[in-house]
C-alpha positions in Angstrom: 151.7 205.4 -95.7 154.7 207.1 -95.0 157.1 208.4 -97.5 160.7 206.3 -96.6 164.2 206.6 -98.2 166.8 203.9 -97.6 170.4 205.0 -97.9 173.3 201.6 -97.9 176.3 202.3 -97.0 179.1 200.5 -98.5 181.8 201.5 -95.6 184.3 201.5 -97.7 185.1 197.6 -98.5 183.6 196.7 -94.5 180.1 195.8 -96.2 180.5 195.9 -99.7 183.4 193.2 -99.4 180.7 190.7 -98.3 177.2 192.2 -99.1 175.9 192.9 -101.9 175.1 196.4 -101.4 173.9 197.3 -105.0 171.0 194.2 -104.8 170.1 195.6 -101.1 169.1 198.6 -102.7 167.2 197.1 -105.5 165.1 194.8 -102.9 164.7 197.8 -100.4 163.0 200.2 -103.3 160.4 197.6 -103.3 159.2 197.3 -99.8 155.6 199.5 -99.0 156.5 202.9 -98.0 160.0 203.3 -100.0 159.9 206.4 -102.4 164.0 206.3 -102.7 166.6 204.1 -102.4 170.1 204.6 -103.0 173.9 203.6 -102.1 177.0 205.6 -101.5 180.7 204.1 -100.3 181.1 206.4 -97.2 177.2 207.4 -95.5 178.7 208.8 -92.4 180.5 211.4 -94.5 179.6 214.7 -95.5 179.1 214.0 -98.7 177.0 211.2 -97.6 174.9 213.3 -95.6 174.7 215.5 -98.2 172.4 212.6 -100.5 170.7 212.2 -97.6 170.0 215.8 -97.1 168.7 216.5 -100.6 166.6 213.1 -100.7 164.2 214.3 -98.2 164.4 218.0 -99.4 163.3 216.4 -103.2 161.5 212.8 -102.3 159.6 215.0 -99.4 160.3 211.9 -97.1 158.8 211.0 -93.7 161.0 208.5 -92.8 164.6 206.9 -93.6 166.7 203.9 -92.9 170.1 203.8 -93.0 171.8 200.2 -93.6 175.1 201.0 -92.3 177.1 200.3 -89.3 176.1 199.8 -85.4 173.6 202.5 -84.3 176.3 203.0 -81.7 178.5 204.3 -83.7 177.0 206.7 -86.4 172.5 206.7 -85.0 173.6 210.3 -83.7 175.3 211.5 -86.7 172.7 210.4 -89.3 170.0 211.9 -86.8 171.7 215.5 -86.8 171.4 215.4 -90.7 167.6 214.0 -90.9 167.2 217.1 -87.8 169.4 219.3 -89.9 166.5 218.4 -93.4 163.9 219.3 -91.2 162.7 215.8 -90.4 162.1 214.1 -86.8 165.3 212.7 -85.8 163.3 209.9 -84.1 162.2 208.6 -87.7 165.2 207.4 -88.5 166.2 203.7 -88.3 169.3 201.8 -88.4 170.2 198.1 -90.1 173.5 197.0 -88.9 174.4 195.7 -91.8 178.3 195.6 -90.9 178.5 194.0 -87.6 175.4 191.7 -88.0 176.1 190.6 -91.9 179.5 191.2 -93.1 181.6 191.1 -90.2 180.0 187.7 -89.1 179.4 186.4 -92.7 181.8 184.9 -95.4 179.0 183.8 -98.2 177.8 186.8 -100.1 174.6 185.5 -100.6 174.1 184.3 -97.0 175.2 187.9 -95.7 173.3 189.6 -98.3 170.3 187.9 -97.9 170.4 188.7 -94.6 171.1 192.4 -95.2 168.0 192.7 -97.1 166.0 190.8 -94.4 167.7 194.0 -91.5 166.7 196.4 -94.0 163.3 195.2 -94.2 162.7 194.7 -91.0 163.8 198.4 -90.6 161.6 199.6 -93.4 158.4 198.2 -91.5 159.6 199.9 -88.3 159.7 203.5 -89.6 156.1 202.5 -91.8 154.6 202.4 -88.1 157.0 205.1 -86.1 155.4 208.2 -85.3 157.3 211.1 -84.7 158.8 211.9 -81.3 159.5 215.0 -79.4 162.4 214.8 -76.6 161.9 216.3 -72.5 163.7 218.0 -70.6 165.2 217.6 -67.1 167.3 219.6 -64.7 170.8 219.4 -64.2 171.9 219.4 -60.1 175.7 221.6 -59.9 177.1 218.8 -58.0 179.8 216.1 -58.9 180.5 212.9 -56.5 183.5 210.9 -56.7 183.5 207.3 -55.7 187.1 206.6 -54.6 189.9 208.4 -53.0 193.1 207.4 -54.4 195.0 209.4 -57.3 192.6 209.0 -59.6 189.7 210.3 -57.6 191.9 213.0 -56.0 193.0 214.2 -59.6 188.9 214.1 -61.3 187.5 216.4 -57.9 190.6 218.9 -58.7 189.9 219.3 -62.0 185.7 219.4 -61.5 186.5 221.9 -58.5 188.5 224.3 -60.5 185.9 224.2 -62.8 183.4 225.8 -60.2 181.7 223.2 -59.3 181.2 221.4 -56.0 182.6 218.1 -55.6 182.1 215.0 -52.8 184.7 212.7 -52.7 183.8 209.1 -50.9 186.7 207.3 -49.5 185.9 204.0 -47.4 189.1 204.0 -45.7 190.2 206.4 -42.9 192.1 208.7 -44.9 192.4 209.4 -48.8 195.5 208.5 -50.8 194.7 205.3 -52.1 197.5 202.8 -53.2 199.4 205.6 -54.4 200.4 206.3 -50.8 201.6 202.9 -50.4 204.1 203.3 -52.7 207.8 204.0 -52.4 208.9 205.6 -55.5 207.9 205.6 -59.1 208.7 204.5 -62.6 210.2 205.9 -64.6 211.6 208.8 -63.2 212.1 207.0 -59.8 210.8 210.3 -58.2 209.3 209.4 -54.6 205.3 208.6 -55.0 204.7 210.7 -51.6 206.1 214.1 -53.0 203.8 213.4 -55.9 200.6 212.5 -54.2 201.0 214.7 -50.9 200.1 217.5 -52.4 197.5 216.6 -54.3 196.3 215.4 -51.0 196.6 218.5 -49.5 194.6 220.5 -52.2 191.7 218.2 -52.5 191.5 219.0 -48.4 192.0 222.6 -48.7 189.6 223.3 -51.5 186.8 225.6 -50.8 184.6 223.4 -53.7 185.6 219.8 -52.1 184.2 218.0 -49.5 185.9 214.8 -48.5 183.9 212.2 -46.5 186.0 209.2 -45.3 185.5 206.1 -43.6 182.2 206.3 -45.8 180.6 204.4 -48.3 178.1 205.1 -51.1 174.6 203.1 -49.5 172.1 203.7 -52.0 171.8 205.6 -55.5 168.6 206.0 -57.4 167.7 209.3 -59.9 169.2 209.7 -63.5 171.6 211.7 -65.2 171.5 214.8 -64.0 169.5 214.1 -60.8 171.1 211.6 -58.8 170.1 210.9 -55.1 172.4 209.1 -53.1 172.7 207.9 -49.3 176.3 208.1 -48.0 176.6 206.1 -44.7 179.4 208.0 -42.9 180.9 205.3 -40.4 181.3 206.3 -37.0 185.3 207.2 -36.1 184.5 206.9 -32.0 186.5 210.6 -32.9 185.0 214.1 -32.7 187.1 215.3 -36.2 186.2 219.1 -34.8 188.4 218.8 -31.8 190.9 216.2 -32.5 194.7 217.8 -32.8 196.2 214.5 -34.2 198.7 214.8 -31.8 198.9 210.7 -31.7 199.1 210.4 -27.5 195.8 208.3 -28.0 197.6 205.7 -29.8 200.5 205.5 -28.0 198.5 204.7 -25.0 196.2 202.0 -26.4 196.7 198.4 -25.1 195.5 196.6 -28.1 198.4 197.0 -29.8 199.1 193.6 -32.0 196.1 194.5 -34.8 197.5 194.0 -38.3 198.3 197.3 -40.1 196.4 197.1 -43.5 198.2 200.3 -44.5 201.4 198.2 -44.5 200.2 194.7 -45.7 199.8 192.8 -42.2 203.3 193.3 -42.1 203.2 194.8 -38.6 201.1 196.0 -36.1 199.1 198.9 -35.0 197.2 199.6 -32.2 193.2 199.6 -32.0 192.9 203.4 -32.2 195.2 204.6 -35.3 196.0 207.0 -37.9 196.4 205.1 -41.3 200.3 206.8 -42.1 201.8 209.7 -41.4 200.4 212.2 -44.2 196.9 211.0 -43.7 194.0 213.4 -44.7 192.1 214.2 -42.3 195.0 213.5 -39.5 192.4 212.1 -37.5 192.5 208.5 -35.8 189.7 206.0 -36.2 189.2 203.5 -33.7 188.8 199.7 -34.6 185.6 198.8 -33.2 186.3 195.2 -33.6 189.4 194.7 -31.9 189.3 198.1 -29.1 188.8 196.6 -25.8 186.5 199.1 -24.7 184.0 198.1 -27.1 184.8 194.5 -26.5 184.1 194.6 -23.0 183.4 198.2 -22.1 186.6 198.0 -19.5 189.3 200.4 -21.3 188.9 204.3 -21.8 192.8 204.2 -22.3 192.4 206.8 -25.1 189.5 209.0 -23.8 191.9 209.3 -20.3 195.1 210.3 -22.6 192.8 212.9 -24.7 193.7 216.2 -23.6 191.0 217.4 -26.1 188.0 215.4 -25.0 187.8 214.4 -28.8 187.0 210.5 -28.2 183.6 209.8 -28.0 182.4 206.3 -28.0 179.1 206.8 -27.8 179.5 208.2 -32.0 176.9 206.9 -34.3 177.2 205.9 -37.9 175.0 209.0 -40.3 173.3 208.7 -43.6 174.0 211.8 -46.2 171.6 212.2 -49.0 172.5 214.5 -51.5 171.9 215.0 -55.0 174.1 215.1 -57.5 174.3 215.7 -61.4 177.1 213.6 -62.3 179.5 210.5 -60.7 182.8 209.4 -61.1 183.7 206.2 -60.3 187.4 205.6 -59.0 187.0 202.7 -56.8 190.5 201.3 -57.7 191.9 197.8 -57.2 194.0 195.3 -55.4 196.0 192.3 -56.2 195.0 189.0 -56.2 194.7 186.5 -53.3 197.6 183.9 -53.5 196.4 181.4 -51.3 195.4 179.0 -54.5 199.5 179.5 -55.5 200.9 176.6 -53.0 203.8 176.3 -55.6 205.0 179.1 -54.5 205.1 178.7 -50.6 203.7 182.1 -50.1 201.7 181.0 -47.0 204.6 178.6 -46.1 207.1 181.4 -45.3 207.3 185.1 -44.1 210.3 185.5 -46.9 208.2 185.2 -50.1 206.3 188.1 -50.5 204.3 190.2 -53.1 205.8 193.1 -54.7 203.2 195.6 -52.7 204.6 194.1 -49.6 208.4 194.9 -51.1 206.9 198.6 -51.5 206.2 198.7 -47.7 209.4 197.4 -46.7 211.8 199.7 -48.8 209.4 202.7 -47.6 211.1 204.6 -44.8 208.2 204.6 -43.0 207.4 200.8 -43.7 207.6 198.2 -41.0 211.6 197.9 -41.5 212.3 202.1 -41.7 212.7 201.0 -44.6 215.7 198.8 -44.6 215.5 195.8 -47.0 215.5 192.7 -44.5 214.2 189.1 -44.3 210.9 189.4 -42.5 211.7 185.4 -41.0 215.0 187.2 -38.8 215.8 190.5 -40.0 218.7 189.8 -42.1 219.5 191.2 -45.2 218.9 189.3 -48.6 221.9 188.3 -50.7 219.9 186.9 -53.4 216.4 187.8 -54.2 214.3 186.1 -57.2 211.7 187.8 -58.6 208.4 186.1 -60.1 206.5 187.6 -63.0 203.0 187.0 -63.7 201.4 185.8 -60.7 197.9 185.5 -61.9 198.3 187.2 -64.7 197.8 185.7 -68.3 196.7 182.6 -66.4 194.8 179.8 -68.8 193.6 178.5 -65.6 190.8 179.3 -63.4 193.3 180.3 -60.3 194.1 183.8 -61.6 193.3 186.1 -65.0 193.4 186.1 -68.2 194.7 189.6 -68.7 198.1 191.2 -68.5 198.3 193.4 -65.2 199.8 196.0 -67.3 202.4 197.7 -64.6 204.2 194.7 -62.8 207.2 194.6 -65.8 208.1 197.9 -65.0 207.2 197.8 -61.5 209.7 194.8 -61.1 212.6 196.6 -62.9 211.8 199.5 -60.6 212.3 197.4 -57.4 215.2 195.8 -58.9 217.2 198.9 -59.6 216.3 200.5 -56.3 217.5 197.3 -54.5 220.7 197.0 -57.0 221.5 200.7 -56.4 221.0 201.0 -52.8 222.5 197.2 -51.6 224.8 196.2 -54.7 226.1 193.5 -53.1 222.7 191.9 -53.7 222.0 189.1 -56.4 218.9 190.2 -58.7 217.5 187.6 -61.0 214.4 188.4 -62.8 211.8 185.1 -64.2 209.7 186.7 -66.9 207.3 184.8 -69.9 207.5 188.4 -71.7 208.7 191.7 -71.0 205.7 194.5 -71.7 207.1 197.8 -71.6 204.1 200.0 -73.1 205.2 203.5 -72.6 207.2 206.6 -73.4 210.9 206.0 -71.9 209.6 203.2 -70.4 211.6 200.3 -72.6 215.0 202.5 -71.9 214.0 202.0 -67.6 214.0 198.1 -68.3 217.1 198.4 -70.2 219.1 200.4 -67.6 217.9 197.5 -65.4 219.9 195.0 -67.5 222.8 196.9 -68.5 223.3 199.9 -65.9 222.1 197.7 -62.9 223.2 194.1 -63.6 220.1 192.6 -63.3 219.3 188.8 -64.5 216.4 188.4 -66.2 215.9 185.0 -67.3 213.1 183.9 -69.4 211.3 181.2 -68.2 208.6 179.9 -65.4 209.3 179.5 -61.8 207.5 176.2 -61.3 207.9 175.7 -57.2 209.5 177.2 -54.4 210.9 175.1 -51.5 211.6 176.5 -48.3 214.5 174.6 -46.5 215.3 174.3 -43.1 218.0 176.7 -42.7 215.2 179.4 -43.9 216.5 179.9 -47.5 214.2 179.5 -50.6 215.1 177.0 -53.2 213.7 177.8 -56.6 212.6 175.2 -59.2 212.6 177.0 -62.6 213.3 176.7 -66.6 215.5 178.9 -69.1 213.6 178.6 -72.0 216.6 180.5 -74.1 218.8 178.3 -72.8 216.2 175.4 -72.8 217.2 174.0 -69.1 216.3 173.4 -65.6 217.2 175.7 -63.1 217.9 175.4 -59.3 218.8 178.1 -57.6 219.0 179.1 -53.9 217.9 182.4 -52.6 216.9 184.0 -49.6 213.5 186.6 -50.5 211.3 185.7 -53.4 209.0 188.3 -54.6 205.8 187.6 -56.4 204.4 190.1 -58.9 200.9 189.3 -58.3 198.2 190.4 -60.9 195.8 193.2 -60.1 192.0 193.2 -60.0 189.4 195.8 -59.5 188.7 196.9 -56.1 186.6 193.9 -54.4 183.3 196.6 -53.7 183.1 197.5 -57.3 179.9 195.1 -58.3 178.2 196.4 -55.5 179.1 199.7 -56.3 178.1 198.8 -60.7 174.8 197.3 -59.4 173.8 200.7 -57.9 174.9 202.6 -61.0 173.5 200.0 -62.9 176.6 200.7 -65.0 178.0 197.7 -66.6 181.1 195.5 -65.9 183.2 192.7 -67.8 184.2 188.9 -66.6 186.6 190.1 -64.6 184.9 192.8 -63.0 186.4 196.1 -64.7 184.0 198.8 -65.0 182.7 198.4 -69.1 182.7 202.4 -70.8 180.5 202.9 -73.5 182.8 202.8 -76.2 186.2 201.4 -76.5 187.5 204.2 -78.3 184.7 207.1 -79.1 183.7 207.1 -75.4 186.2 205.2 -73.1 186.0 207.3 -69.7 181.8 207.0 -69.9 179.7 204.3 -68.4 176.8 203.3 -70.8 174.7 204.4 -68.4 174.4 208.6 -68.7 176.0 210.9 -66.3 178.3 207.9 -65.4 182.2 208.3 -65.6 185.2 206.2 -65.0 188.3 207.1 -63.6 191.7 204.8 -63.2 192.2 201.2 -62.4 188.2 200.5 -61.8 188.3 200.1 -65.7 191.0 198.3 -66.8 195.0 198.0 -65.9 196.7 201.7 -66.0 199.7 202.8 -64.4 200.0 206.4 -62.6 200.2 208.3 -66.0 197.4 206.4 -67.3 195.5 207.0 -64.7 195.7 210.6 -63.9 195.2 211.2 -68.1 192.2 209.2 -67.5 190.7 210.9 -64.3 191.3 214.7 -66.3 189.1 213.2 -69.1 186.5 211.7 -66.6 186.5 215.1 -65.0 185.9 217.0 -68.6 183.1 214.7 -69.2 181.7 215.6 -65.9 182.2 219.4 -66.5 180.1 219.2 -69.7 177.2 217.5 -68.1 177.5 220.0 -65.0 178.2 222.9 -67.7 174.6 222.7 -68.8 171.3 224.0 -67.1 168.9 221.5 -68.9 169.2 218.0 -70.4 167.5 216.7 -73.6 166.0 213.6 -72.4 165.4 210.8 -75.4 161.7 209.8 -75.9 162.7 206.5 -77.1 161.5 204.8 -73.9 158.4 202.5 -72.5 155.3 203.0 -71.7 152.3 200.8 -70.0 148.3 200.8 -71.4 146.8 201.4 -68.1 143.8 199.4 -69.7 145.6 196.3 -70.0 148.4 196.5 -67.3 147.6 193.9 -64.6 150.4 195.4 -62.2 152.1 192.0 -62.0 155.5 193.2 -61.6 157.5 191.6 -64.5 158.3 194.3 -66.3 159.9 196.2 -63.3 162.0 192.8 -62.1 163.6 192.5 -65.5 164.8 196.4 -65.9 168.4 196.9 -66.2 167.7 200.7 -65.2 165.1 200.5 -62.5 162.9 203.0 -64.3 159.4 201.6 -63.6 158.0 201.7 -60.3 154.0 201.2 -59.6 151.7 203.4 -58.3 147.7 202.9 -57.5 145.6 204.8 -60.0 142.0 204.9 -60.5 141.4 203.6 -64.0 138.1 204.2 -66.5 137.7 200.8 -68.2 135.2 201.1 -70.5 132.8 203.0 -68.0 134.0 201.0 -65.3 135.9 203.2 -62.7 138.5 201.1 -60.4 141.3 201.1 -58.8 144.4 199.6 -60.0 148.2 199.0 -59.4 150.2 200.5 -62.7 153.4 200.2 -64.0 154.4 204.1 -64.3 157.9 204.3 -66.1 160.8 207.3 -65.3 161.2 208.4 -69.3 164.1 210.2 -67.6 165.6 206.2 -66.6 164.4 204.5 -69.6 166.7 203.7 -72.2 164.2 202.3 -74.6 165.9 198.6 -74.1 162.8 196.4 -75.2 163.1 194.4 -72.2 160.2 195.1 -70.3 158.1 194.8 -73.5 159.0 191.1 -74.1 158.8 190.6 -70.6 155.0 191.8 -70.3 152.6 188.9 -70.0 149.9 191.3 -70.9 151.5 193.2 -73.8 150.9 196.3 -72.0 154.3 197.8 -72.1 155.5 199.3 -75.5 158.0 201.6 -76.6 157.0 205.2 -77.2 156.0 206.2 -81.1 155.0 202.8 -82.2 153.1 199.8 -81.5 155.6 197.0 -80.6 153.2 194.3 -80.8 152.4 195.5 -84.3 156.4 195.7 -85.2 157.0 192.7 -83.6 154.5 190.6 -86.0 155.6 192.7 -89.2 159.0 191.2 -88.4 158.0 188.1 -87.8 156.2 188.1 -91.0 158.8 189.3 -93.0 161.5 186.6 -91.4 159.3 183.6 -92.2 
């Protein structure tokens, strides 16, 4: 029988507000096993620690339970003091007593009841635990970044100057991101190409950075520390070695009417191309899909104009594996599609247009020079009405249910610019709220309003009409003023919400890292841990997890990369020995058990087997300990109740439970 001491917590009034902590305690003392029992208002303190401490000095305990909070939030902390007594850490349990009682529970005598039936439950757990002793595993010097916009850029800098070597994945030709499609930024208005060239440059230039583009992550299997991924490097049709970038190639092309992505399909580009002018590498890729050559093997425009001999059609794609110790994950996003937003004629005419397609226009290297103009016949605007919330907080299924975070500020930057540089021009701004979350960032809307003349009108645009002399009418209420508005104007601009980067499940479902409803990478914890996957040696870096501006998002990437660093920093990893393991007598090799992992840590393997004098040969689950997380899930799974967790019989736990629920 082991020797167990439960500790309540009160949590200040968290528990003890709904639970009664002081009857917990009385019903714990009398479960099998418990020596001492006890409560204090603040466990996680040091004080706190301190009882618990000096219990298993004094009680000479085997065992504890804690009735406290989530083990997510304090199983660590009350395992360094149970370590710190000299006791296995791994004979320590948790009741959540707070999020699974009090926080969920109004009746005291329903939540308390309950209470004592978690701390129970816990108390039989540790009577059949055995103590545990943690592995080891190797820790590979190597970082990969997923992503090549600001956010990934910044997290390889910072992991590079550390000392480490970095691989930074970009699917498109070049790196940059959306940062590069900007024209300038808020607040300080400064251009987003001064900013983000550099950066550029230095991620090239670094001796500890190795940038692969037009690439994609394949495959990932391994564990924290040990990674092993397949990197599919598309071909370019370009020897990178001995191109110049001189551009003569794409001059010369004939397919020249292929939409440019880099400006929004707002123009053209030819099928051989380099992304924009600061692209890195300054390499052209050829469009396989749309370069006659490979349509009908008749062209060799380009390879004729090459002085360098650098085209080479004959390129194939080639599959990197490399090992790494940790990943950052900086996939990005995109805005929304608008083709379920009829009201707003976006598909009806070439003058309504989202607020990233504004960016490429007032760029100077944009499809207009960047000269604001009507993309219908070139004119310039006289009045322009721009739309807030395009998707965003939408109570329907058409767009999301989030705020897009940046689009306030990002419309008061583009009206400003637009007031400034054509003041003749009529700015009126719909809005449901104004969110300006950020330092000086209320004081940039203002100027708007005041400094700029810009209308902002609260209230919904409800259609847009085009009319047959090409101008927009717009159907919209003024809430403040509480009527209906018709107004005419000639460019409407929709600020369309954001989303993650459409690759990111895929990406997640390699990582096995979680995401939420709306696709955003999930980090471990909200606010202890909010730049780390739950799954170990997974970071995230920018947009990927949730709606960030620049700042944001390069704060972000720097914490992503100082995660990394402390993985990377360390030779050896303490592995937890909280995981599964199959009875080779009673495993039956049916598969289950790997199907249902979240972590793909079993695998089978055939292995000659001694049943009872009988020597055969069978398929066996064999689990990774350095995968496993210790989830349960292939133990419930199991038809033959051969998978258990480490230290303790499951099935035994599992009917103690039972028994003590009934």
């Amino acid at each position: 029988m082991q020797r167990i001491g439960v500790f309540v917590c009160h949590c200040g009034t968290n528990i003890a507000a709904t639970v009664d902590v002081k009857k917990v305690v009385e019903m714990a003392a009398k479960e099998p096993g418990v020596v001492h029992a006890e409560d204090y208002q603040y466990m996680c303190s040091e004080a706190g620690q301190a009882k618990i401490i000096n219990a298993i000095h004094e009680k000479n305990l085997t065992g504890i339970v804690v009735c406290s909070c989530s083990p997510r939030m304090h199983e660590a902390t009350f395992r360094k003091a149970a370590q710190k007594a000299g006791l296995n850490p791994y004979m320590v349990e948790i009741a959540n007593i707070r999020e699974h009682c009090s926080w969920i529970h109004k009746d005291m005598e329903e939540a308390t009841l309950k209470a004592v039936i978690l701390a129970r439950a816990a108390i039989a757990k540790v009577n059949l635990d055995a103590p545990l002793q943690p592995g080891e595993s190797l820790v590979t010097k190597r970082a990969l970044v997923i992503g090549g916009g600001i956010a990934g850029i910044q997290s390889a800098l910072d992991i590079a100057e550390a000392g480490y070597e970095v691989d930074i994945v970009e699917k498109l030709p070049s790196i940059g991101g959306r940062m590069s499609q900007l024209d300038k930024t808020f607040p300080t208005l400064d251009c987003s190409a001064c900013i983000l060239t550099p950066k550029m440059v230095e991620a090239a230039a670094h001796e500890k950075i190795n940038i692969y583009t037009y690439s994609e992550v394949e495959k990932v299997s391994g564990f924290v520390g040990d990674f092993t991924v397949d990197i599919r490097k598309k071909a370019r049709s370009v020897d990178m070695d001995k191109c110049t970038g001189c551009g003569v190639c794409s001059s010369k092309c004939p397919s020249k009417k292929n939409p440019n992505e880099f400006n929004r399909g707002l123009n053209n580009r030819s099928a051989i191309y380099i992304p924009f002018a600061q692209a890195i590498p300054n390499v052209p890729v050829i469009d396989r899909e749309n370069c006659i050559k490979f349509k009908t093997g008749k062209c060799g425009a380009c390879s004729k104009a090459c002085a360098a001999g650098a085209i080479d059609y004959e390129q194939k794609d080639e599959i990197i594996t490399q090992k790494y110790g940790a990943i950052v994950v900086a996939t990005g996003f995109d805005v929304i599609p608008l083709d379920k937003y009829d009201e707003y004629a976006y598909s009806q005419s070439k003058d309504v247009i989202t607020s990233l397609e504004l960016e490429r226009i007032m760029n100077a290297a944009g499809p207009t020079k960047g000269h604001l103009e009507r993309l219908s016949d070139g004119k310039a605007p006289k009045n322009i009405v721009f739309v807030q919330c395009v998707g965003s907080r939408c109570s329907d299924e058409r767009g999301k249910s989030y705020c897009s975070k940046i689009c306030c500020m990002y419309t008061a930057k583009h009206a400003m610019l637009i007031r400034d540089k054509y003041p003749d021009t009529n700015v009126t701004v719909f809005y449901i709220d104004v969110r300006t979350p950020g330092k000086n960032f209320d004081e940039f809307y203002r100027r708007a309003v005041e400094d700029y003349g810009v209308n902002y009108v609260k209230g919904q645009v409800g259609k847009v009409i085009p009319q047959p002399d090409g101008t927009l009418m717009v159907q919209a209420s003024d809430l403040l003023e509480n009527k209906q508005i018709l107004m005419e104007a000639d460019m409407v601009v929709l600020a369309a919400a954001i989303e993650p980067n459409k690759d990111v499940r895929k990406i997640a479902t390699m990582l096995t890292a979680s995401i939420d409803t709306n696709n955003f990478l999930t980090e471990a914890h909200a606010k202890l841990r909010p730049v780390e996957s739950p799954t170990a040696g997974i970071f995230l870096s920018g947009v990927c997890q949730g709606p960030k501006d620049i700042p944001e998002t390069v704060a972000q990437a720097g914490a992503a990369a100082v995660k990394a660093i402390g993985l990377l920093a360390k030779d050896k990893l303490t592995t937890n020995p909280c995981t599964a393991h199959s009875d080779e007598l009673l495993c039956n090799g049916c598969s289950q058990c790997a199907n249902v992992c979240p972590y793909g840590a079993i695998s089978y393997e055939e292995k000659q087997v001694n049943d009872h004098g009988i020597r055969e040969t069978r398929r066996i689950a064999v689990v990774n300990n350095a995968l496993c997380q210790g989830c349960g899930a292939c133990t419930v799974t199991c038809p033959s109740g051969a998978m258990d967790l480490q230290g303790f019989s499951n099935r035994q736990i599992l009917a103690e439970v039972d028994a003590i629920c009934r």
